[in-house]
MARVO-925503 format. One record per residue: residue number from 0; residue in three letters; x, y, z of N, C-alpha, C in turn. Coordinates in Angstrom, 1 decimal, decimal comma. Atoms other than C-alpha are relative to their C-alpha. Layout:
BEGIN
+------+-------+--------+--------+--------+--------+--------+--------+--------+--------+--------+
| bagu | marti |     nu |     nv |     nw |    cau |    cav |    caw |     cu |     cv |     cw |
+------+-------+--------+--------+--------+--------+--------+--------+--------+--------+--------+
|  NUM |   ALA |      X |      Y |      Z |      X |      Y |      Z |      X |      Y |      Z |
...
+------+-------+--------+--------+--------+--------+--------+--------+--------+--------+--------+
This chain:
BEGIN
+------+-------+--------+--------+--------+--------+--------+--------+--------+--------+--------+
| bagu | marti |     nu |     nv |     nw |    cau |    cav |    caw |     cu |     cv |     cw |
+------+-------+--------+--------+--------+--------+--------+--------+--------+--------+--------+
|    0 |   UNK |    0,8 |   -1,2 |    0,0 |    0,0 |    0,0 |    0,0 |    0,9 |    1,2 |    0,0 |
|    1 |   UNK |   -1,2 |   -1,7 |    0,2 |    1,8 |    3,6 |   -1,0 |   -0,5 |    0,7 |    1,1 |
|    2 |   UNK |   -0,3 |   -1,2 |   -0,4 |    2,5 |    6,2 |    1,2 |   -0,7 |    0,7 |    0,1 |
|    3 |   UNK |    0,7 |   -1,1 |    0,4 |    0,1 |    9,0 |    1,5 |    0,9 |    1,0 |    1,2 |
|    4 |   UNK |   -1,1 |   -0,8 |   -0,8 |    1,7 |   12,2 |    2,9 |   -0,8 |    0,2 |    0,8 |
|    5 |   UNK |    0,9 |   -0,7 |   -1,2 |    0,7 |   13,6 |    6,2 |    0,0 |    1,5 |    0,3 |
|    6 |   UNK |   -0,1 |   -1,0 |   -0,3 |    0,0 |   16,6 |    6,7 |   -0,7 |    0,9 |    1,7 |
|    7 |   UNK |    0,8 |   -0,4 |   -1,2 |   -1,0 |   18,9 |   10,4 |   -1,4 |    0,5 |   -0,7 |
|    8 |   UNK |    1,5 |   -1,0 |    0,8 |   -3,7 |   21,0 |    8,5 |   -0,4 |   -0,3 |   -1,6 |
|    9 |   UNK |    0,8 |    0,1 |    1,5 |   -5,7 |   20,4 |    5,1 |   -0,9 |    0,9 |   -0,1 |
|   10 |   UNK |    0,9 |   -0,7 |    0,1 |   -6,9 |   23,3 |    4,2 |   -0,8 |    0,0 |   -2,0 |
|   11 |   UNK |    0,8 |   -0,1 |    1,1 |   -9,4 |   23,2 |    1,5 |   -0,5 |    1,0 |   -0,7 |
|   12 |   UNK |    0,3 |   -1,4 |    0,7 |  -10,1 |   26,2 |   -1,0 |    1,0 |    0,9 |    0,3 |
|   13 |   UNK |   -1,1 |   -0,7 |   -0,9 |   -8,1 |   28,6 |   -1,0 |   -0,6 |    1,5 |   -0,9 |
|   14 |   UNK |    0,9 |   -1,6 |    0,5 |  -10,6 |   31,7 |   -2,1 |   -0,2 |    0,7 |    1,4 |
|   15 |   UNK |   -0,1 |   -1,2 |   -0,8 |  -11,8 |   34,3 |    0,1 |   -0,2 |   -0,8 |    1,7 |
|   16 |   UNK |   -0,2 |    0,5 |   -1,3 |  -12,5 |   32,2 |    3,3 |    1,6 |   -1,2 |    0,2 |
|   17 |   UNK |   -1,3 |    0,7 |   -0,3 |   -9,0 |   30,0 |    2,9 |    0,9 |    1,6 |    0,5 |
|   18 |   UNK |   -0,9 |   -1,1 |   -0,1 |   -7,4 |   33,5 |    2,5 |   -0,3 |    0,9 |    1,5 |
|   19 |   UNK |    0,5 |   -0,2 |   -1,4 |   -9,5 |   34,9 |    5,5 |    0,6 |   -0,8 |    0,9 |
|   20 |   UNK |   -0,5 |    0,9 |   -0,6 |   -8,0 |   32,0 |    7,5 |    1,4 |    0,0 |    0,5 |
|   21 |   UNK |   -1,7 |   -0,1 |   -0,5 |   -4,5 |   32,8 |    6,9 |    0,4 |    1,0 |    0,8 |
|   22 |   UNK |   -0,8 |   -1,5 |   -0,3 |   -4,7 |   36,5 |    7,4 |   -0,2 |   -0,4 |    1,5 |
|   23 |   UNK |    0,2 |    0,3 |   -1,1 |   -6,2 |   35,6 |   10,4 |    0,9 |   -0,3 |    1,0 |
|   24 |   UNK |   -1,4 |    0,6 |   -0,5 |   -3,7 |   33,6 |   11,4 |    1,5 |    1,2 |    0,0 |
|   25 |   UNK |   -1,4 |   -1,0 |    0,5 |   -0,8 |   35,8 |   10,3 |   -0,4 |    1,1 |    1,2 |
|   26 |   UNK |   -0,2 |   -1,0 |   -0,6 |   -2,5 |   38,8 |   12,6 |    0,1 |   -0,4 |    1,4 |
|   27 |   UNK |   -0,6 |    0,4 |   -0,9 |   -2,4 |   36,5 |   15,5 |    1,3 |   -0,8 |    0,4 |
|   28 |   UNK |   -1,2 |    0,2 |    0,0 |    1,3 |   35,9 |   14,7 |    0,4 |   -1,8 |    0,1 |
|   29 |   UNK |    0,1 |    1,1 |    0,2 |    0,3 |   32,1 |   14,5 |    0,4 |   -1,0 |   -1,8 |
|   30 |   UNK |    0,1 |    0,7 |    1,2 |    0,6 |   31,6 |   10,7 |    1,8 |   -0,4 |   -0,2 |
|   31 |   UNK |   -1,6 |    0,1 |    0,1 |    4,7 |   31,4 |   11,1 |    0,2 |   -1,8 |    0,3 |
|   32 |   UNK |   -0,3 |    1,1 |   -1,0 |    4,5 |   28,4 |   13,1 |   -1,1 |   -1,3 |   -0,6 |
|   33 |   UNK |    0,6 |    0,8 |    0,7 |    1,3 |   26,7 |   11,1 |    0,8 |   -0,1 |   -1,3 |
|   34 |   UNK |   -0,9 |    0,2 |    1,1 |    3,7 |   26,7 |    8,0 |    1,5 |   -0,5 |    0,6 |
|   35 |   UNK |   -1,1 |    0,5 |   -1,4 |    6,9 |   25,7 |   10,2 |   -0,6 |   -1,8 |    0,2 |
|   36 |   UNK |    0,0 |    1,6 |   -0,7 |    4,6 |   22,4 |   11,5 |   -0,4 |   -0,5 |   -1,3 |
|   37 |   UNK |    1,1 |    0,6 |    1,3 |    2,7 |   22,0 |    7,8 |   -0,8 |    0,0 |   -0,3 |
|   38 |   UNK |    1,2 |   -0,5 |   -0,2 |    0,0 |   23,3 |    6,5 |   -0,2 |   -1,1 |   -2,1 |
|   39 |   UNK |    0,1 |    0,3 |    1,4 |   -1,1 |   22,0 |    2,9 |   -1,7 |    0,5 |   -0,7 |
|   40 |   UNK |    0,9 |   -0,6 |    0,5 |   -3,2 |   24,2 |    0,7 |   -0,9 |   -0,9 |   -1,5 |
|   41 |   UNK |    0,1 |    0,4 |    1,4 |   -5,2 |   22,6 |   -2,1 |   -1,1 |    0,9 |   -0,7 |
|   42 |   UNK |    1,0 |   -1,0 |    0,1 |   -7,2 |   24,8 |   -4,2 |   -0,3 |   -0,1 |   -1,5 |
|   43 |   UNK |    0,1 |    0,9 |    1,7 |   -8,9 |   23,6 |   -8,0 |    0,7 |    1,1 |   -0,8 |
|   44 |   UNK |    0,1 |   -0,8 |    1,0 |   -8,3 |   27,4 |   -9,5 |    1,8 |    0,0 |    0,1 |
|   45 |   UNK |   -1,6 |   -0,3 |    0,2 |   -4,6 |   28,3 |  -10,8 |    0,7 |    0,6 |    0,8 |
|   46 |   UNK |   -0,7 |   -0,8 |   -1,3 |   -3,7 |   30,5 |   -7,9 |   -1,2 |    0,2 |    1,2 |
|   47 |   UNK |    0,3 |   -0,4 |   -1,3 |   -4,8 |   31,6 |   -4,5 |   -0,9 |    1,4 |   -0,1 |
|   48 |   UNK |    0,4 |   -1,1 |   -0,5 |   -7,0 |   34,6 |   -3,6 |   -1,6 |    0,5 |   -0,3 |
|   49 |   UNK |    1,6 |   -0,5 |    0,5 |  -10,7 |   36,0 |   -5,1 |   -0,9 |   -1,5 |   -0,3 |
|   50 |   UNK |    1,0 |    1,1 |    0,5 |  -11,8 |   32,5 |   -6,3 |   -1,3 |    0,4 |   -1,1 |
|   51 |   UNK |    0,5 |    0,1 |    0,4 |  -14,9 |   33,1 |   -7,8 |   -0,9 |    1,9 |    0,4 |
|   52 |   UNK |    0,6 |   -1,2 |   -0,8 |  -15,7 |   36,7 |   -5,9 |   -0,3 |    1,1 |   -1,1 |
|   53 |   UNK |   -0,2 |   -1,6 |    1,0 |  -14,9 |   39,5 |   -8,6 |   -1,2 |   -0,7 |   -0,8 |
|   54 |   UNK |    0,6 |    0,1 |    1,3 |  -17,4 |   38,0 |  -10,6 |   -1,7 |    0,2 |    0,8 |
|   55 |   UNK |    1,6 |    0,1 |   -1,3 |  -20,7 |   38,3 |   -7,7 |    0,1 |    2,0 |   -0,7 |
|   56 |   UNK |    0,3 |   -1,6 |    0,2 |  -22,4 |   42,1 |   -8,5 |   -1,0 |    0,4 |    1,1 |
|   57 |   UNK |    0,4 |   -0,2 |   -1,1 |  -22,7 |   43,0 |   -5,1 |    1,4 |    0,9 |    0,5 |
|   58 |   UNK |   -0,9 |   -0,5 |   -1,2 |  -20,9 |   45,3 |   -2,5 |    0,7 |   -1,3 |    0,7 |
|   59 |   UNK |   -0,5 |    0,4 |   -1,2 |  -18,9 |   43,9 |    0,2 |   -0,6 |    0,3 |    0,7 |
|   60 |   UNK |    0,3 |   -0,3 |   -1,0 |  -20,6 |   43,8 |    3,4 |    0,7 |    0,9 |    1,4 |
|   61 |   UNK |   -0,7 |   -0,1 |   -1,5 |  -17,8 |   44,7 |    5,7 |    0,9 |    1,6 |   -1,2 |
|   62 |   UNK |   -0,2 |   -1,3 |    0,1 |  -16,4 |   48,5 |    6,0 |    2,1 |   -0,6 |   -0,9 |
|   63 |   UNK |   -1,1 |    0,3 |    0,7 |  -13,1 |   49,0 |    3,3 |    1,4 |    0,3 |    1,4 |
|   64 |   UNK |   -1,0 |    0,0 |   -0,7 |  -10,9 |   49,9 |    6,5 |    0,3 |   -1,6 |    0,9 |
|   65 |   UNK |   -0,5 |    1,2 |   -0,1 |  -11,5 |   46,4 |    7,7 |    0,7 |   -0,9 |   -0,9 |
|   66 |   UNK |   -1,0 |    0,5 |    0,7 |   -9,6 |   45,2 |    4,7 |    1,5 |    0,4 |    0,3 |
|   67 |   UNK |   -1,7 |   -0,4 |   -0,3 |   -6,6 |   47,4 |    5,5 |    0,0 |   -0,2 |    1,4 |
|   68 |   UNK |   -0,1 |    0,8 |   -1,2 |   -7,2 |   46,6 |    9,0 |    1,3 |   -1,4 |    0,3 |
|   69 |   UNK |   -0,6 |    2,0 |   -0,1 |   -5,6 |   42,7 |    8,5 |    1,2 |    0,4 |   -0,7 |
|   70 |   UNK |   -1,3 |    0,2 |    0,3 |   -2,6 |   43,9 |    7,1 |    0,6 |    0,9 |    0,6 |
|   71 |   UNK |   -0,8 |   -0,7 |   -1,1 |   -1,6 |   46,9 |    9,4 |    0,5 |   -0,4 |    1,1 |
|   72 |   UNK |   -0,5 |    0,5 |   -1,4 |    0,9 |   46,1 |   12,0 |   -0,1 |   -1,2 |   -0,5 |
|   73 |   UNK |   -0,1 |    1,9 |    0,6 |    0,7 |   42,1 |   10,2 |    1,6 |    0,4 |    0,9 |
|   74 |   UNK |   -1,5 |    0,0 |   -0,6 |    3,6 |   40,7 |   12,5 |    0,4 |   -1,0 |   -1,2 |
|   75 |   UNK |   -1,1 |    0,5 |    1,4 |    4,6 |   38,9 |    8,9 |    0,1 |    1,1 |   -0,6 |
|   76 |   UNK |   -0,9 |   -1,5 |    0,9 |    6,5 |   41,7 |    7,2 |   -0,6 |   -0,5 |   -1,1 |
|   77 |   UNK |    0,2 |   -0,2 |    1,7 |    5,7 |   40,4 |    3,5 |   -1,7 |    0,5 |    0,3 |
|   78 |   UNK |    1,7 |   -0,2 |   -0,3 |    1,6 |   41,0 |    4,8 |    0,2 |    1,4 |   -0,2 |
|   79 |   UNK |   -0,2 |   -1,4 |   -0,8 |    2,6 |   44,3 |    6,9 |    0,6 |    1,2 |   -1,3 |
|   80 |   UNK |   -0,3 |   -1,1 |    1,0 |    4,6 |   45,8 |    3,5 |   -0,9 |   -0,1 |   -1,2 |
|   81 |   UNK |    0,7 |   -0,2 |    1,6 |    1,5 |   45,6 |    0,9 |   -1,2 |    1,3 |    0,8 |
|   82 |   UNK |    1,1 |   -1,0 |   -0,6 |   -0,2 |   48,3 |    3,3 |    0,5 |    1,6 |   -0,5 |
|   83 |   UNK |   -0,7 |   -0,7 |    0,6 |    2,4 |   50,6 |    1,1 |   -0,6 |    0,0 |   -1,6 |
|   84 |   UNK |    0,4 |    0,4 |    1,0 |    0,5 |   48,9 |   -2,0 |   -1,2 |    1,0 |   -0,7 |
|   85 |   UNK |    0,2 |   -0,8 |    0,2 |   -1,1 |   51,4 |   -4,2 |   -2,0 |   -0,5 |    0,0 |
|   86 |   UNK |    1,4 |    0,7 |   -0,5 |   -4,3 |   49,0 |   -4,0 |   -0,7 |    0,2 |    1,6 |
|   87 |   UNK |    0,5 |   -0,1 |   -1,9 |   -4,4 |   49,1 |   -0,1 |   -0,4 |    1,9 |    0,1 |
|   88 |   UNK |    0,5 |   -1,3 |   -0,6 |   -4,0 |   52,9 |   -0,5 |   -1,6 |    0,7 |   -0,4 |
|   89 |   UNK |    2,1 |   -0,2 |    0,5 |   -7,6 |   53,1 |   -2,6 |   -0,8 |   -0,6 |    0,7 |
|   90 |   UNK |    1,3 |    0,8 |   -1,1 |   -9,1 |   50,9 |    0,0 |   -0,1 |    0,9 |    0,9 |
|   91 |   UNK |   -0,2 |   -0,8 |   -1,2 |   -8,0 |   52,8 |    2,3 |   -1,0 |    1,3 |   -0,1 |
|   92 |   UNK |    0,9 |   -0,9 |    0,2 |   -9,6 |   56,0 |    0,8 |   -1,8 |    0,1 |    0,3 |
|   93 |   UNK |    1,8 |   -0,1 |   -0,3 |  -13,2 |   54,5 |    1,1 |    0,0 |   -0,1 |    2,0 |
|   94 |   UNK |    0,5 |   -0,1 |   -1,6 |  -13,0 |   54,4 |    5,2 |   -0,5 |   -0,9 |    0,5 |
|   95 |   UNK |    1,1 |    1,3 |   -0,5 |  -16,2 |   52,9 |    6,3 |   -0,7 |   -0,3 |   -0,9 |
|   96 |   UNK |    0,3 |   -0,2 |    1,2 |  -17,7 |   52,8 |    3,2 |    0,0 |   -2,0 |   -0,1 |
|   97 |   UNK |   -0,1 |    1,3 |    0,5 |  -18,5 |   49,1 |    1,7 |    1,2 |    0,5 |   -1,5 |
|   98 |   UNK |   -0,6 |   -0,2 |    1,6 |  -16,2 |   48,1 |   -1,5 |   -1,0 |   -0,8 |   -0,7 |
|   99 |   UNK |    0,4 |    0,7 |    0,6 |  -17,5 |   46,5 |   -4,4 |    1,0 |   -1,4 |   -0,2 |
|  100 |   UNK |   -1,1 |    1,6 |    0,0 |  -16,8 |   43,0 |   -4,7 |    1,2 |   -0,4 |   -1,2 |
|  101 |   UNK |   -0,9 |    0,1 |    1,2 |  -14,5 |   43,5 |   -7,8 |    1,2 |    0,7 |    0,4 |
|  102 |   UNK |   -1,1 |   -0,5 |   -1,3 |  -12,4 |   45,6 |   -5,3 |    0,5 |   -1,2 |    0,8 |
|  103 |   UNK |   -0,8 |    1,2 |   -1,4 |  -12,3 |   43,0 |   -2,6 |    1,2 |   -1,1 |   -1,0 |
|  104 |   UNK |   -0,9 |    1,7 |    0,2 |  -11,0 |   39,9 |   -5,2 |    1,2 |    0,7 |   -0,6 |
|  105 |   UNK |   -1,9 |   -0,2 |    0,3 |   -7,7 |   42,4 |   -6,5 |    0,2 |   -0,2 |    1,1 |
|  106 |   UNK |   -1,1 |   -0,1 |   -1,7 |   -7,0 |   42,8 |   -2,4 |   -0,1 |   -1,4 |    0,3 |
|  107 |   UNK |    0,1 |    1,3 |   -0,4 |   -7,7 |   39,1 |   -2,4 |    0,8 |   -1,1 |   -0,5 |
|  108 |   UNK |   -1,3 |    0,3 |    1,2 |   -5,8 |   38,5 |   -5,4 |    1,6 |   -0,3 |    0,4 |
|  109 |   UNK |   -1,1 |   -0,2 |    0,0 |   -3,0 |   40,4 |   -4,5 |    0,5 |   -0,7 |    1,7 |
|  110 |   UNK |    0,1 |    0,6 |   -0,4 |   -3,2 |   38,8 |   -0,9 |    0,6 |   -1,5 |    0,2 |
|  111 |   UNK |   -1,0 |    1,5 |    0,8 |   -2,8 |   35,4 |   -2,4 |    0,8 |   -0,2 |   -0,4 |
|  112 |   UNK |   -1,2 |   -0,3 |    0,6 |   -0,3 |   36,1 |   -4,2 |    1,5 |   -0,2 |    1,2 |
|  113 |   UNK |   -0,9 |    0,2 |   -1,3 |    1,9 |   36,9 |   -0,9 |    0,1 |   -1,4 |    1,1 |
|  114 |   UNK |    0,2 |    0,8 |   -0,6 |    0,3 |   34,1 |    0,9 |    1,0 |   -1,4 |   -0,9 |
|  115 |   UNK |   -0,6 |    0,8 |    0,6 |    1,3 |   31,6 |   -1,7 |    1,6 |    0,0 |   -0,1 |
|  116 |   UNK |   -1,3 |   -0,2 |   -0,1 |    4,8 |   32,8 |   -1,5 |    0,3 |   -0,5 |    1,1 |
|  117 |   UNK |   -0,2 |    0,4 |   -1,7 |    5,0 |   32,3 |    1,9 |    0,0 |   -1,6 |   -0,1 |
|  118 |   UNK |    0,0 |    1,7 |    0,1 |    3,9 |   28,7 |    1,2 |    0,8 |   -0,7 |    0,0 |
|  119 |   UNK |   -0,9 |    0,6 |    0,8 |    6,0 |   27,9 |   -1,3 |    1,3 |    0,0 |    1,0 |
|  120 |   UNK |   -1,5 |   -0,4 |   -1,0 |    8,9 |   29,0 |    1,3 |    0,3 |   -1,0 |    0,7 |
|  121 |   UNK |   -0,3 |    0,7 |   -0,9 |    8,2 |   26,5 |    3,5 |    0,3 |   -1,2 |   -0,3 |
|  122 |   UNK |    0,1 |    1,6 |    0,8 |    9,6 |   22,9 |    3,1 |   -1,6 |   -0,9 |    1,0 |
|  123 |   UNK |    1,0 |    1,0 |   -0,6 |    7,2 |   21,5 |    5,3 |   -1,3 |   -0,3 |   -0,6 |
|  124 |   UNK |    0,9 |   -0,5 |    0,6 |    4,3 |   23,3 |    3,5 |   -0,4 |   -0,4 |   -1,6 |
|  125 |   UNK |    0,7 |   -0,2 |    1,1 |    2,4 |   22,9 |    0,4 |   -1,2 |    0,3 |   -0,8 |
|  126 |   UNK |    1,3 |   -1,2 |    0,7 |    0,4 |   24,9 |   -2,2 |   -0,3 |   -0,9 |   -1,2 |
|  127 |   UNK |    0,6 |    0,5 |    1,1 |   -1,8 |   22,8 |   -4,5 |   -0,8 |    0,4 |   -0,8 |
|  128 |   UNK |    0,6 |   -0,4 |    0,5 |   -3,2 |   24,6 |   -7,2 |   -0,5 |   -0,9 |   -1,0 |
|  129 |   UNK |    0,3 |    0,8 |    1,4 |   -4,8 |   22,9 |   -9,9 |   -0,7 |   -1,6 |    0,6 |
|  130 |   UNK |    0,5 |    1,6 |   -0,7 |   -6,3 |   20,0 |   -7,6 |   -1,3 |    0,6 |    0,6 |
|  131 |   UNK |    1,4 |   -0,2 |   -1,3 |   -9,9 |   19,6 |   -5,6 |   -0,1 |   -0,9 |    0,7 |
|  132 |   UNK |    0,3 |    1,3 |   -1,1 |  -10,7 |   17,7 |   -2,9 |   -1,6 |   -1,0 |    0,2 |
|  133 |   UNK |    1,0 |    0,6 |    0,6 |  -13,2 |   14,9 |   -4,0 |   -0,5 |   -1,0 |    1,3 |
|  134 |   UNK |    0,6 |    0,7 |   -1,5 |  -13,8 |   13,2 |   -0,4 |    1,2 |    0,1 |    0,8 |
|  135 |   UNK |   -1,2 |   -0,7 |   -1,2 |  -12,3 |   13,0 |    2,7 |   -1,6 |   -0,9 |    1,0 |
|  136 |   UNK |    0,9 |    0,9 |   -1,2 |  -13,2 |   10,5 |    5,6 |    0,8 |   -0,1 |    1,0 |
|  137 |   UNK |   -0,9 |   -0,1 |   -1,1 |  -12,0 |   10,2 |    9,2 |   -0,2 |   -1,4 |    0,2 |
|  138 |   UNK |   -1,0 |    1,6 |   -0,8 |   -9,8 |    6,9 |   10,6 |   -0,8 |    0,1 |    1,2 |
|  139 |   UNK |    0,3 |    0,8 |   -1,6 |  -10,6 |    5,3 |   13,8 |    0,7 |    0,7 |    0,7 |
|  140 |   UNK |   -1,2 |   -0,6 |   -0,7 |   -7,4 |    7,7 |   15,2 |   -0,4 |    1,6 |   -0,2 |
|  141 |   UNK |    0,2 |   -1,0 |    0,3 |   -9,2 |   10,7 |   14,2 |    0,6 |    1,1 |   -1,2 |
|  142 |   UNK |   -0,1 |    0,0 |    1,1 |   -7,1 |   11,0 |   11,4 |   -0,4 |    0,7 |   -1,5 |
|  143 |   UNK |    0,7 |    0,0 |    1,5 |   -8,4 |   12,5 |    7,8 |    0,5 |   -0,7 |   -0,9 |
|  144 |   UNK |   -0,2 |    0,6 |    1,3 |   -8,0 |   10,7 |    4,7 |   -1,0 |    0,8 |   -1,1 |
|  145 |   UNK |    0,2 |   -0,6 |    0,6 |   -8,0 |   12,9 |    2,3 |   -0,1 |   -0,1 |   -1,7 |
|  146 |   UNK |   -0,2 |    0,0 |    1,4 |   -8,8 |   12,3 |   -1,8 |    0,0 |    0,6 |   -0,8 |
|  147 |   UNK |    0,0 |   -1,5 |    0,9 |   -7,7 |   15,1 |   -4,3 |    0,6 |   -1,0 |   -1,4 |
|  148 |   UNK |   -0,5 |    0,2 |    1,4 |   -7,7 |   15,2 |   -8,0 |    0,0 |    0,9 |   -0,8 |
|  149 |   UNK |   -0,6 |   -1,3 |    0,6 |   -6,1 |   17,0 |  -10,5 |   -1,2 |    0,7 |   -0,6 |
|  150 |   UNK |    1,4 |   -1,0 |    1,0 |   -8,5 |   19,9 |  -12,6 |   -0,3 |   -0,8 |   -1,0 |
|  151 |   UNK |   -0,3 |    0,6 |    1,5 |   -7,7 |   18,0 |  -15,6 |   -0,7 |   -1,4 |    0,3 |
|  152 |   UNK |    0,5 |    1,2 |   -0,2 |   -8,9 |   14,7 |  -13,8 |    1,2 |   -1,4 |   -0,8 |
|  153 |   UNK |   -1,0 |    1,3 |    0,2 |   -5,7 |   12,6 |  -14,8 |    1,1 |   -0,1 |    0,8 |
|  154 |   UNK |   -1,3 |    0,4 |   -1,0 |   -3,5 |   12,6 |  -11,5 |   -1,1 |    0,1 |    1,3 |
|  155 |   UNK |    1,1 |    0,0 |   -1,5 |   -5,1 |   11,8 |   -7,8 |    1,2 |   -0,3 |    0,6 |
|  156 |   UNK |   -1,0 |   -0,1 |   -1,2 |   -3,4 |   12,0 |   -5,0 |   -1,0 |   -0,3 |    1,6 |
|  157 |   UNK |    0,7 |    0,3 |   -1,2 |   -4,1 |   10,6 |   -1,2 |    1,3 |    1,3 |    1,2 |
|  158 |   UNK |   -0,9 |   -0,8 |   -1,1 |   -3,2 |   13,2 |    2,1 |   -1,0 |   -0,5 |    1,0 |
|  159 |   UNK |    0,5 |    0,2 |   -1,3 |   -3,6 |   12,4 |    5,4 |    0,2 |    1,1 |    0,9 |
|  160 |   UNK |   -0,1 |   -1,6 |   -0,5 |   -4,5 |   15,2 |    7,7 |   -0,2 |    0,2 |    1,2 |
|  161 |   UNK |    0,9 |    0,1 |   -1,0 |   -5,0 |   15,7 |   11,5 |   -0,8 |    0,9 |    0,3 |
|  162 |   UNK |    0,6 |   -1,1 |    0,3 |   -6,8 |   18,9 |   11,1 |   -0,7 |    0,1 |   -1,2 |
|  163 |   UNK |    0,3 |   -0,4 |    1,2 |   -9,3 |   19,9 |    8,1 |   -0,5 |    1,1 |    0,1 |
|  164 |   UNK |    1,1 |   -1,1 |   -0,4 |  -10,8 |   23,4 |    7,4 |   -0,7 |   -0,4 |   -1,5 |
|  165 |   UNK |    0,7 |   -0,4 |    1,7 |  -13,2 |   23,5 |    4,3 |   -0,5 |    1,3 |    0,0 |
|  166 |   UNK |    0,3 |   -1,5 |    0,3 |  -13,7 |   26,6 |    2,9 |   -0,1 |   -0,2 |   -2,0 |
|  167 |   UNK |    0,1 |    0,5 |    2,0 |  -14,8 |   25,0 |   -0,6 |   -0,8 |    1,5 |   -1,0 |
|  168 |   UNK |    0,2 |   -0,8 |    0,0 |  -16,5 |   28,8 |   -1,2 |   -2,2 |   -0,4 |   -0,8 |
|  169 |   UNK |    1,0 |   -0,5 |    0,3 |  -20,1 |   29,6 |   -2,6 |   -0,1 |    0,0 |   -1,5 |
|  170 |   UNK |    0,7 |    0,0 |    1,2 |  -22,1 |   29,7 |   -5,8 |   -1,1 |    1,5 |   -0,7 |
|  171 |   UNK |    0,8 |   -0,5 |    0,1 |  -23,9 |   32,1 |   -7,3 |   -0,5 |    0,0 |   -1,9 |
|  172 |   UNK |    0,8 |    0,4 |    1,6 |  -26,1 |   31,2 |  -10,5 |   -0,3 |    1,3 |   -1,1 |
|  173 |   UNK |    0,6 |   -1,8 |    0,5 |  -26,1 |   34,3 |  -12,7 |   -1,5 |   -0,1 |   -0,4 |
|  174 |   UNK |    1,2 |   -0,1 |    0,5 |  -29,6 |   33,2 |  -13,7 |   -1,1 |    0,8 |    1,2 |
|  175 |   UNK |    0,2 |   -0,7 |   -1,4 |  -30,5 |   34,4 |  -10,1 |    0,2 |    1,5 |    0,0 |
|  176 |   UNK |   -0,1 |   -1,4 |    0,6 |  -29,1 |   37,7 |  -11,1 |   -0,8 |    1,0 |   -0,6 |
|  177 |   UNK |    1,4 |   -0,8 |    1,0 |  -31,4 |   38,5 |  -13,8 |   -0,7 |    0,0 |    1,2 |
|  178 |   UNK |    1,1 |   -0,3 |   -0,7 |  -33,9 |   37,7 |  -12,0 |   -0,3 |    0,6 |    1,2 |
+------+-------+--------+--------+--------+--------+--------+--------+--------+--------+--------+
């Protein structure tokens, strides 16, 4: 029987609630030490950040200073220097103000972008783009067993996980739109 790798954390999706997750992490100075023990990202789209978001025709619910909020003071420096970013400084301009959601997925984008670096950095860590995670069942040990397959559907892969978050993200039917 092969090997499946193990990983501490299996985080699933890596759109606006995976990315929420890190910053998170990152502002309570935790995300150093979850990449450090192993974190393993899988996420179907080609990179990290907005997912599916820029494309919803809606505001943001939450005020544009709580976007620059999560990266002021970041005790990760690569987070803490995009608050210099000419993006952060136009968020910044709206205050309390909602953004539009085509706002949020560049700061989500660009975001990603830094996050996925950071990944990559780590040997312990891994950033799987181009995969989904097609089940996932718990061991008698509490364990995950995790089954991911590529976008293309010609490579699978098994991860074992003692941690899972799903954050597989949301839908929205443009036919719901019109109407």
């Amino acid at each position: 029987m092969p090997s499946h790798p193990m990983t501490p954390v299996l985080i699933a999706g890596g759109g606006p609630a995976g990315i929420a997750l890190l910053l998170a992490a990152s502002r309570m100075g935790e995300l150093p030490r979850l990449l450090d023990e192993g974190l393993t990202l899988v996420e179907q789209g080609s990179h990290i950040g907005s997912g599916m978001l820029g494309r919803y025709v809606i505001n943001s619910d939450s005020a544009a200073e709580t976007f620059v909020d999560a990266l002021t003071d970041n005790p990760v420096p690569e987070l803490a220097r995009l608050c210099t970013h000419p993006l952060i400084e136009r968020i910044r301009s709206h205050g309390r103000c909602t953004l539009p959601l085509r706002v949020v997925a560049e700061y989500l984008d660009l975001v990603g972008h830094v996050l996925a670096s950071l990944i990559r950095k780590h040997p312990a860590s891994r950033l799987l783009t181009g995969w989904r995670l097609t089940s996932l069942r718990q061991g008698e040990r509490g364990e995950w067993a995790a089954y991911l397959v590529s976008a293309d559907g010609a490579h699978t892969q098994h991860v074992t996980a003692r941690r899972v978050v799903l954050a597989l993200g949301a839908n929205q039917p443009e036919q719901r739109l019109y109407n």
